[in-house]
PAMARTI-384698 format. One line per field, with one value per atom (N, C-alpha, C, O, CB): residue in one letter; atom name; x, y negated, z. Coordinates in Angstrom, 1 decimal, always signed. Glycine has a CB too. Layout:
N
roba <- (a, ...)
paro <- (CA, ...)
c1 <- (X, ...)
c2 <- (Y, ...)
c3 <- (Z, ...)
//
This chain:
104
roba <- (x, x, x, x, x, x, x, x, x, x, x, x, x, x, x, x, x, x, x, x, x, x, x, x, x, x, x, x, x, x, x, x, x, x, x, x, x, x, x, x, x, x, x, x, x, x, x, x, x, x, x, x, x, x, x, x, x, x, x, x, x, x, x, x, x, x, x, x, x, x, x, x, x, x, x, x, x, x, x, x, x, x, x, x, x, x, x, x, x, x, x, x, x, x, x, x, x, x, x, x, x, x, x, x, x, x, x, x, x, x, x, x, x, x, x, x, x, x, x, x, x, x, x, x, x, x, x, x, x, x, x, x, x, x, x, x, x, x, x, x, x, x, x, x, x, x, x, x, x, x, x, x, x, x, x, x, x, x, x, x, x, x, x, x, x, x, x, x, x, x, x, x, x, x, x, x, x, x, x, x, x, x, x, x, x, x, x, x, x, x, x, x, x, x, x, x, x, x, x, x, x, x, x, x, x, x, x, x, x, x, x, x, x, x, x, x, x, x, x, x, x, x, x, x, x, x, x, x, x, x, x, x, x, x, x, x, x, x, x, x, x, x, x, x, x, x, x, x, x, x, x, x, x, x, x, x, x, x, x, x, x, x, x, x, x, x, x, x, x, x, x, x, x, x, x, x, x, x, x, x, x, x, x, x, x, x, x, x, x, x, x, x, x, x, x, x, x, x, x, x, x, x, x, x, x, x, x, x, x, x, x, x, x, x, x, x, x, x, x, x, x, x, x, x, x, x, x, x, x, x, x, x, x, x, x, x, x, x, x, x, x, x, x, x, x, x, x, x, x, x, x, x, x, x, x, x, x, x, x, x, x, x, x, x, x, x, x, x, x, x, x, x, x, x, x, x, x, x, x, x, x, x, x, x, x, x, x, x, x, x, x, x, x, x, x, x, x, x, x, x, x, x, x, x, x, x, x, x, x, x, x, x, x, x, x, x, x, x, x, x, x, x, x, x, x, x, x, x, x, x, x, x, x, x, x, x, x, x, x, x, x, x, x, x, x, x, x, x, x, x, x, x, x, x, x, x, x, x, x, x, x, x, x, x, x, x, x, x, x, x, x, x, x, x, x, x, x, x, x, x, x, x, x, x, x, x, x, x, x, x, x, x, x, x, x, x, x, x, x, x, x, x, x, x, x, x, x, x, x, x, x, x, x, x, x, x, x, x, x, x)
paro <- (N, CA, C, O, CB, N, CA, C, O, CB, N, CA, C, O, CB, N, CA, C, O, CB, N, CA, C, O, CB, N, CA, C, O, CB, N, CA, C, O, CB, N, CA, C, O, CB, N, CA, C, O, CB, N, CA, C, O, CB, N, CA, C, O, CB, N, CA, C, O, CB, N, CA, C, O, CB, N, CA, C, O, CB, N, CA, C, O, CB, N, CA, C, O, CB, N, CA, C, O, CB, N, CA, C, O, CB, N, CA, C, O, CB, N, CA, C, O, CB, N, CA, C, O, CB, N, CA, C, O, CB, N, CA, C, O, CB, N, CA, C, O, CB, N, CA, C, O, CB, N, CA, C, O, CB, N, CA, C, O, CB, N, CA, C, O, CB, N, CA, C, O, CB, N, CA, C, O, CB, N, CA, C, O, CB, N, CA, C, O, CB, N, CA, C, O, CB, N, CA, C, O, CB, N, CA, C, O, CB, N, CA, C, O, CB, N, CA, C, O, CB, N, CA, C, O, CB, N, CA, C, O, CB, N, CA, C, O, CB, N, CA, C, O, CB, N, CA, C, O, CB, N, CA, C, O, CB, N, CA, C, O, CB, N, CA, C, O, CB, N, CA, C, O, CB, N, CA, C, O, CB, N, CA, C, O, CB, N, CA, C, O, CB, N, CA, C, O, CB, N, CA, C, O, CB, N, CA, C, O, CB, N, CA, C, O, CB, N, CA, C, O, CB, N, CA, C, O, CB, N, CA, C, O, CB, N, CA, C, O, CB, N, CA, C, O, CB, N, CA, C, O, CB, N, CA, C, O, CB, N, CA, C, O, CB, N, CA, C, O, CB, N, CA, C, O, CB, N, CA, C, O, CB, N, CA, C, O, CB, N, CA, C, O, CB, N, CA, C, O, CB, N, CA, C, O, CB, N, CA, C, O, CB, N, CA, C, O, CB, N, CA, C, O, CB, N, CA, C, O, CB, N, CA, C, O, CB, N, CA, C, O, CB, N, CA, C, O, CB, N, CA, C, O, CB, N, CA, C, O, CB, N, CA, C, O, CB, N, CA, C, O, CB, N, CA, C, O, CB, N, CA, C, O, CB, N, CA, C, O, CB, N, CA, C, O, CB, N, CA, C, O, CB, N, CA, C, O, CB, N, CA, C, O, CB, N, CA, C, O, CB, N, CA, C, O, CB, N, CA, C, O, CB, N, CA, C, O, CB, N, CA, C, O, CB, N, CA, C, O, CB, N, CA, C, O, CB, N, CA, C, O, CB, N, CA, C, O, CB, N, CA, C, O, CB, N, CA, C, O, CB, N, CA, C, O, CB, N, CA, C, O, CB, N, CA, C, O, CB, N, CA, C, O, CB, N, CA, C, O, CB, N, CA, C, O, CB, N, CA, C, O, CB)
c1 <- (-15.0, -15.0, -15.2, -16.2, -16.0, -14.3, -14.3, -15.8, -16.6, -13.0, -16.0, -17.7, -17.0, -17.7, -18.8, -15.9, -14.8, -14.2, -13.5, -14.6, -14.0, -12.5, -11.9, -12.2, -12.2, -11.0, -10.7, -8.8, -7.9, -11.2, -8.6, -7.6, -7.3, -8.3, -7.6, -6.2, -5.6, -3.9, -3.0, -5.6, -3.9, -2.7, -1.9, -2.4, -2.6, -0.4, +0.5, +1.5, +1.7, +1.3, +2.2, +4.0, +4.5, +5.2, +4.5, +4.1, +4.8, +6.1, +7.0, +4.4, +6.3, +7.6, +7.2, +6.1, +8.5, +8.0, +7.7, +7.5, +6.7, +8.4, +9.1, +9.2, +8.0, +7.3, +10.6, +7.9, +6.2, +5.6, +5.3, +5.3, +4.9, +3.8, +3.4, +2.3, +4.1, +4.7, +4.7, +4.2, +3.2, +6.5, +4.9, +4.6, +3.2, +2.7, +5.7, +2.4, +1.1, +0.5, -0.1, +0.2, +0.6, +0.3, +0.1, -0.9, +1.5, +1.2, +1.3, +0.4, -0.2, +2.3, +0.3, -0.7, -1.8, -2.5, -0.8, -2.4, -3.8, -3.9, -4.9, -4.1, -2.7, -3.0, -3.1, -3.8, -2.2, -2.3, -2.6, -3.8, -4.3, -2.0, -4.7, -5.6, -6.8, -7.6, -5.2, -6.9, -8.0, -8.1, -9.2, -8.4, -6.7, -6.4, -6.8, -7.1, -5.5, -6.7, -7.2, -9.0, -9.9, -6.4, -8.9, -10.4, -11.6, -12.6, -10.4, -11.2, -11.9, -11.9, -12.8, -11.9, -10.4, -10.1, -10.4, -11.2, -10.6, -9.6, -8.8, -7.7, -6.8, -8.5, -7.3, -5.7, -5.3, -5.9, -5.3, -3.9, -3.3, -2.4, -1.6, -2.9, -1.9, -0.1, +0.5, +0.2, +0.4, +1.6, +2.4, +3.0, +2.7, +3.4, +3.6, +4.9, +5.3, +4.5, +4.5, +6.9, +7.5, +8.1, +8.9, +8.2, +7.7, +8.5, +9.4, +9.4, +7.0, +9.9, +11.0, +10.1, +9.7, +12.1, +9.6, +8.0, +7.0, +6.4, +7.2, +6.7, +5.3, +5.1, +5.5, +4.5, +4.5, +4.1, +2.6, +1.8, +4.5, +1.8, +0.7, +0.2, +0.5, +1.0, -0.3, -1.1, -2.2, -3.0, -1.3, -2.6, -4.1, -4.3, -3.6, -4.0, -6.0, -6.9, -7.5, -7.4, -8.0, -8.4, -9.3, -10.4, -9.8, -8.5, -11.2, -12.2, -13.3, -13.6, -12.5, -14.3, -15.3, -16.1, -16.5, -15.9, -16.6, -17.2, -16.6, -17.3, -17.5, -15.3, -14.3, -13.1, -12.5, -13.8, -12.6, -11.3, -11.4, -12.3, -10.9, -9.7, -9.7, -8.0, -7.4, -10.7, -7.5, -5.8, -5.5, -6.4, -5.0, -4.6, -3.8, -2.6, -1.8, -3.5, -2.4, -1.5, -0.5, -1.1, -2.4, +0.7, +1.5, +2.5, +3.4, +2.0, +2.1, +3.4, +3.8, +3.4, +3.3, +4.9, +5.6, +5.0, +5.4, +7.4, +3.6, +3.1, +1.1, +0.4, +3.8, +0.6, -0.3, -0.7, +0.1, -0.6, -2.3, -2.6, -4.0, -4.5, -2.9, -4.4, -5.5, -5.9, -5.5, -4.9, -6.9, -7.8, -8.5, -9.1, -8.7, -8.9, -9.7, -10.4, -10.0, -8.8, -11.6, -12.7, -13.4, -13.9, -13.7, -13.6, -15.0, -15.6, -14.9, -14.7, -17.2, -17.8, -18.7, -19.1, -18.3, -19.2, -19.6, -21.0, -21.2, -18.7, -22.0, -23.8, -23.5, -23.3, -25.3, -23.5, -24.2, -24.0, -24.7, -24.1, -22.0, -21.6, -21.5, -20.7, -19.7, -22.8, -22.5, -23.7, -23.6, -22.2, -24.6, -25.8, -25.6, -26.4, -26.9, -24.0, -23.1, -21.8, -20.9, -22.8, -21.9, -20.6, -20.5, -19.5, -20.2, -21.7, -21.4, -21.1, -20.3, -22.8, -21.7, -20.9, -19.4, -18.5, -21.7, -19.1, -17.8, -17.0, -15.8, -17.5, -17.4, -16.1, -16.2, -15.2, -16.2, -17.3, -16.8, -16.1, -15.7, -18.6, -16.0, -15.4, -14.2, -13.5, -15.8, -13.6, -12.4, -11.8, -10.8, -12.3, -12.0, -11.9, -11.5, -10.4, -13.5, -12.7, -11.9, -10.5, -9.4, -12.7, -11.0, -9.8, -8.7, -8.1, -9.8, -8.6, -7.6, -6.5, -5.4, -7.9, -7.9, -7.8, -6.9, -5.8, -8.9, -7.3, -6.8, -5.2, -4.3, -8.2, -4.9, -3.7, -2.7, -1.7, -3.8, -3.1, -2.1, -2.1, -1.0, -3.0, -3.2, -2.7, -1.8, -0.9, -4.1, -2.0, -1.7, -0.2, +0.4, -2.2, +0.5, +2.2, +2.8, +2.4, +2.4, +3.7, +4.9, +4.7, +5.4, +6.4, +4.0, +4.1, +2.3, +1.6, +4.9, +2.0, +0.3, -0.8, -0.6, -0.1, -1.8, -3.3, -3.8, -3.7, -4.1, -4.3, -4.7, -5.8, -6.5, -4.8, -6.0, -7.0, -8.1, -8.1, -6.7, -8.9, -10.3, -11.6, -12.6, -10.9)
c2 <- (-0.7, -0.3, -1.6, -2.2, +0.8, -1.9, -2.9, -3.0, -2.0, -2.4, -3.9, -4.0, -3.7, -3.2, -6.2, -3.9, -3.4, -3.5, -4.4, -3.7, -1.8, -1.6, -0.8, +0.3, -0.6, -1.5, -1.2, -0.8, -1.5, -2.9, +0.5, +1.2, +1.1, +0.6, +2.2, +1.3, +1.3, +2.0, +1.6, -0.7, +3.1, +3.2, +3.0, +3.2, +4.2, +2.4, +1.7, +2.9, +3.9, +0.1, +2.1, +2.6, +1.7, +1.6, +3.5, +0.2, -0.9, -0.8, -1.0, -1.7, -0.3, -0.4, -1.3, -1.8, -0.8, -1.9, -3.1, -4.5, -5.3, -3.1, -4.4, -6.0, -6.4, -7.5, -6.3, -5.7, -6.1, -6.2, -7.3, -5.2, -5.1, -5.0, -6.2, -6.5, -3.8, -7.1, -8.2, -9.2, -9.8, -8.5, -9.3, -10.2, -10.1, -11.1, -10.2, -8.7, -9.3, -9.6, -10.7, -8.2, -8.8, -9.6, -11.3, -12.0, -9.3, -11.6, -13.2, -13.8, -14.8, -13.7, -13.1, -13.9, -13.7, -14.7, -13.6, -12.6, -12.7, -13.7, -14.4, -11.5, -14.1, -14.6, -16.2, -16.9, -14.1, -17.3, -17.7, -18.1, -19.1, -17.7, -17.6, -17.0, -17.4, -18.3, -16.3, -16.6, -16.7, -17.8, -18.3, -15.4, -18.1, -19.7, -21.0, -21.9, -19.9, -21.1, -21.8, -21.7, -22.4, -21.3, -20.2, -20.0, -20.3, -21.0, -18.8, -19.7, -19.4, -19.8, -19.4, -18.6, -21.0, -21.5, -20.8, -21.1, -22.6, -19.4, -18.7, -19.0, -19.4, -18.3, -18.8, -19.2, -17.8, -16.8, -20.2, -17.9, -16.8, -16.5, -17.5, -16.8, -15.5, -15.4, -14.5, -13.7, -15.7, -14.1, -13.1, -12.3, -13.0, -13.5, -11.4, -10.9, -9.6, -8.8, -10.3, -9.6, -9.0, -7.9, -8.1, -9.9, -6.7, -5.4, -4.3, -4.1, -4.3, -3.9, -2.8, -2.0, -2.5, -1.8, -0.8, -0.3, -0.7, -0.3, +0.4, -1.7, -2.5, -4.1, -4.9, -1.8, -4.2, -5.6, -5.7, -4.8, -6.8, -7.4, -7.0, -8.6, -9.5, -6.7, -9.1, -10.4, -10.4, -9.5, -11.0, -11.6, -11.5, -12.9, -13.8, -11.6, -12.6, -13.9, -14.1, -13.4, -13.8, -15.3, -15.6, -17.0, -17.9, -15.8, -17.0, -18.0, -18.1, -17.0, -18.2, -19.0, -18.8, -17.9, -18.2, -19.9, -16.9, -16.0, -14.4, -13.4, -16.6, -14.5, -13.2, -13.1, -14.1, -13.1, -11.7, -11.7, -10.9, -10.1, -11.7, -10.9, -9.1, -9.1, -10.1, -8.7, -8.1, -7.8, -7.0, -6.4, -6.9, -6.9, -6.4, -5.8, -6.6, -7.3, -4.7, -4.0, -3.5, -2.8, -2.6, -3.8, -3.4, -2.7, -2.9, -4.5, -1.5, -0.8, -0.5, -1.2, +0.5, +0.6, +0.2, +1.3, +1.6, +0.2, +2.1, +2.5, +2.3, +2.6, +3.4, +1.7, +1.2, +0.0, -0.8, +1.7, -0.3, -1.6, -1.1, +0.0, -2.9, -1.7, -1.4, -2.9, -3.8, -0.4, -2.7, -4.3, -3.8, -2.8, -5.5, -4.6, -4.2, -6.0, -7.1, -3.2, -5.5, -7.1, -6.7, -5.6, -7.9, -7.6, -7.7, -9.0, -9.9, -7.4, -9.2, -10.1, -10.4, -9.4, -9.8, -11.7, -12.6, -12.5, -12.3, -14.0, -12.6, -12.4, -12.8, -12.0, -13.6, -14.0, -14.6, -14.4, -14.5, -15.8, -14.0, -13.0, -11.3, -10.6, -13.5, -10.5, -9.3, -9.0, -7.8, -8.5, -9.6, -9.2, -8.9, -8.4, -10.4, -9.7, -9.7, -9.0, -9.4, -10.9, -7.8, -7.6, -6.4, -6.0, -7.2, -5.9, -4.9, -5.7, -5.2, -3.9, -7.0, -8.0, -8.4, -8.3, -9.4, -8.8, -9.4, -8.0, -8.2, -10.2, -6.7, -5.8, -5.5, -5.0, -4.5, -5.6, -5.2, -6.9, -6.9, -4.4, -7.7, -8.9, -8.5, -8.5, -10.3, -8.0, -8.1, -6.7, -6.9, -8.2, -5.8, -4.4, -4.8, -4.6, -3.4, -5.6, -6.2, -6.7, -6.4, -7.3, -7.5, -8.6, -7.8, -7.4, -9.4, -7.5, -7.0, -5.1, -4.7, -7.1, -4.7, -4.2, -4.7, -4.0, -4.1, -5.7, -6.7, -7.1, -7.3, -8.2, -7.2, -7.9, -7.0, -7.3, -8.3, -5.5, -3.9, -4.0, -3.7, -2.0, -4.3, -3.8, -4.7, -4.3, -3.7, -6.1, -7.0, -6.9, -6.8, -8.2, -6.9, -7.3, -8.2, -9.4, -7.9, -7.9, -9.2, -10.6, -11.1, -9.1, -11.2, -12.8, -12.7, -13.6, -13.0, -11.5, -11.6, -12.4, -13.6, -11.2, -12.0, -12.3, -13.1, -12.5, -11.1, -14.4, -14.9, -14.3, -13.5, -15.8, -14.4, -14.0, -14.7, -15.8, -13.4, -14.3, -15.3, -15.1, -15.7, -14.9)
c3 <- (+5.9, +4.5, +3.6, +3.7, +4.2, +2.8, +1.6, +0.8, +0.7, +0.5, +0.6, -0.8, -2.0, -2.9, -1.1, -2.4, -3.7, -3.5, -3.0, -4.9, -4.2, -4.0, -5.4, -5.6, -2.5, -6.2, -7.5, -7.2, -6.6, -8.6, -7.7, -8.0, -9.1, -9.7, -7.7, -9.9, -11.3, -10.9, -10.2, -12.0, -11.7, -12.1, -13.7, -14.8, -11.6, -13.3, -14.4, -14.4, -13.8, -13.9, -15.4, -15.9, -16.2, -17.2, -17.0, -15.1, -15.1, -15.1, -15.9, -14.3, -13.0, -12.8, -11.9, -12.2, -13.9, -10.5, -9.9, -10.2, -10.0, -9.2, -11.1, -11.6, -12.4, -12.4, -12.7, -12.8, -14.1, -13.5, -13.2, -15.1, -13.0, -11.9, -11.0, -10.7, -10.9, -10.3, -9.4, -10.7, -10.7, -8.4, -11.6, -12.4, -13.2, -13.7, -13.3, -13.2, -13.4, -12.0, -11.8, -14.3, -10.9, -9.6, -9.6, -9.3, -8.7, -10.0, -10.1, -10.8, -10.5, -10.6, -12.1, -13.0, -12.5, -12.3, -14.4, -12.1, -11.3, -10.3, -10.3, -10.5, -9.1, -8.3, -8.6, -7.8, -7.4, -10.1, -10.3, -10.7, -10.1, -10.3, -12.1, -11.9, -11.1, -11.5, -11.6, -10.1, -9.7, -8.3, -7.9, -9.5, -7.7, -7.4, -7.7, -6.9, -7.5, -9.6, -10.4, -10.4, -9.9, -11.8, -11.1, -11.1, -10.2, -10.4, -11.2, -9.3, -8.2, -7.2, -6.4, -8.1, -6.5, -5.2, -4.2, -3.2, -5.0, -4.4, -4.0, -3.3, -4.0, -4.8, -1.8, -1.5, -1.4, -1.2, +0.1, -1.7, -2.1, -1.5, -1.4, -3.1, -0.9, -0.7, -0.7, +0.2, +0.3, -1.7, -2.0, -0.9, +0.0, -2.8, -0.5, +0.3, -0.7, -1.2, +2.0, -0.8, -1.5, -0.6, +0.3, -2.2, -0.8, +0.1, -1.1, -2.3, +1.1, -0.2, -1.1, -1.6, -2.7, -0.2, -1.2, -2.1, -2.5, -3.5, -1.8, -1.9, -1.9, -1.7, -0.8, -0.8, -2.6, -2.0, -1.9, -2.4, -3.0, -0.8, +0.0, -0.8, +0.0, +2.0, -1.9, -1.7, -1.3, -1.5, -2.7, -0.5, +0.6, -0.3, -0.8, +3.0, -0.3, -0.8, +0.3, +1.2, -2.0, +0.2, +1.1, +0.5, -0.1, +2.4, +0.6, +0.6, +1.2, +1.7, -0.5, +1.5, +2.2, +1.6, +0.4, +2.4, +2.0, +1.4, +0.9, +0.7, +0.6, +0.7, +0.3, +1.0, +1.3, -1.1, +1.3, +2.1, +1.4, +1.1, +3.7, +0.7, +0.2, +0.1, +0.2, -1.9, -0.1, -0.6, -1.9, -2.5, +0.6, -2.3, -3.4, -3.2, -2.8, -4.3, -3.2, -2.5, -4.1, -4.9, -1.4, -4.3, -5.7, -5.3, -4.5, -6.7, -6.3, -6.3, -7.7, -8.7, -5.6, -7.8, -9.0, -10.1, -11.2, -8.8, -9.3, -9.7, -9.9, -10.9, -9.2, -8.7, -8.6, -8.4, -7.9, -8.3, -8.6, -8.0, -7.0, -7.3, -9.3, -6.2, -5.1, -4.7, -4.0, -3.7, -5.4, -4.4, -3.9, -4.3, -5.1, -2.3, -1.5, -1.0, -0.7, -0.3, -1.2, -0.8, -0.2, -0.2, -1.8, +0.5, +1.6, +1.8, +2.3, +3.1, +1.1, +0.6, +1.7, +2.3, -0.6, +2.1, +2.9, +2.2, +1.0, +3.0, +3.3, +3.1, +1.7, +0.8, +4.1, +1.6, -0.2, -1.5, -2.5, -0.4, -1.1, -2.6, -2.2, -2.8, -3.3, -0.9, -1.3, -2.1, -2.5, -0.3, -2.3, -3.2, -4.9, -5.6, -2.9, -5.3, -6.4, -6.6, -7.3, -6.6, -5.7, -5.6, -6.9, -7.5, -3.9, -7.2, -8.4, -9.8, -10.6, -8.8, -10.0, -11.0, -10.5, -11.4, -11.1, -9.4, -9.3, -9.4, -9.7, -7.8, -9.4, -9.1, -10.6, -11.0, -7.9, -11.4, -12.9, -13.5, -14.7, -14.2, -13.1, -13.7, -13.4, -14.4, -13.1, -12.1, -11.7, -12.4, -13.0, -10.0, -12.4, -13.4, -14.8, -15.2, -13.5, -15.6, -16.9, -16.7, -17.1, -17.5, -16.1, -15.9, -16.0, -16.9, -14.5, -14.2, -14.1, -15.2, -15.2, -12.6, -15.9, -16.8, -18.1, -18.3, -16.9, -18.8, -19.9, -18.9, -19.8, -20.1, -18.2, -17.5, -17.8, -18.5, -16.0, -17.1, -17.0, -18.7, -19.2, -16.1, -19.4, -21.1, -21.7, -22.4, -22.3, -21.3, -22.2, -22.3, -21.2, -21.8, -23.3, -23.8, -23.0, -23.1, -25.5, -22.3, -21.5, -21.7, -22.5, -22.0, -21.0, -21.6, -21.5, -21.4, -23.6, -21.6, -21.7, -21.7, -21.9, -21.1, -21.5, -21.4, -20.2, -19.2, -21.3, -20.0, -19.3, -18.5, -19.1, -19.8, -17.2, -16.8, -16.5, -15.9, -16.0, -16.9, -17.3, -16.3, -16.5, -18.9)
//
């Protein structure tokens, strides 16, 4: 069982949906040194993170998003902060207008 696990549903559509995918995954690459990597599927696509301390995925569809993390001893004592950081976030991303909101 994941330490967070954050669902969201859209009326992106895929193409969008991949494209805020992206901006998260840049993001938190930048942010957070994060390695990242996309795969693009006909229903779905799967990005996996990883760092010392977090493994988690992002699963997009053209209807939802699903992160799933699993946090390492020293960030699970923070995982109720990191999963409302990532909730905004990724909150502000699904609202923001085409071209959008950085993720912070």
């Amino acid at each position: 069982m994941p330490d967070i696990l954050i669902e969201r549903k859209h009326a992106l559509g895929i193409a969008s949906a991949r494209e805020v995918a992206r901006q998260w995954i840049q993001q938190v690459e930048q942010d957070y040194g994060l390695e990242c990597s996309y795969t693009e599927g006909k229903d779905r696509d799967l990005a996996q993170f990883s760092r010392a301390g977090i493994d988690g995925t992002v699963e997009v569809t053209a209807h939802t998003f699903k992160l799933e993390a699993t946090l390492g001893f020293l960030f699970a004592s923070f995982s109720q902060q990191i999963e409302q950081k990532i909730s905004r976030n990724l909150d502000a991303l699904l609202e923001a207008p085409k071209g959008g909101t950085r993720f912070a």
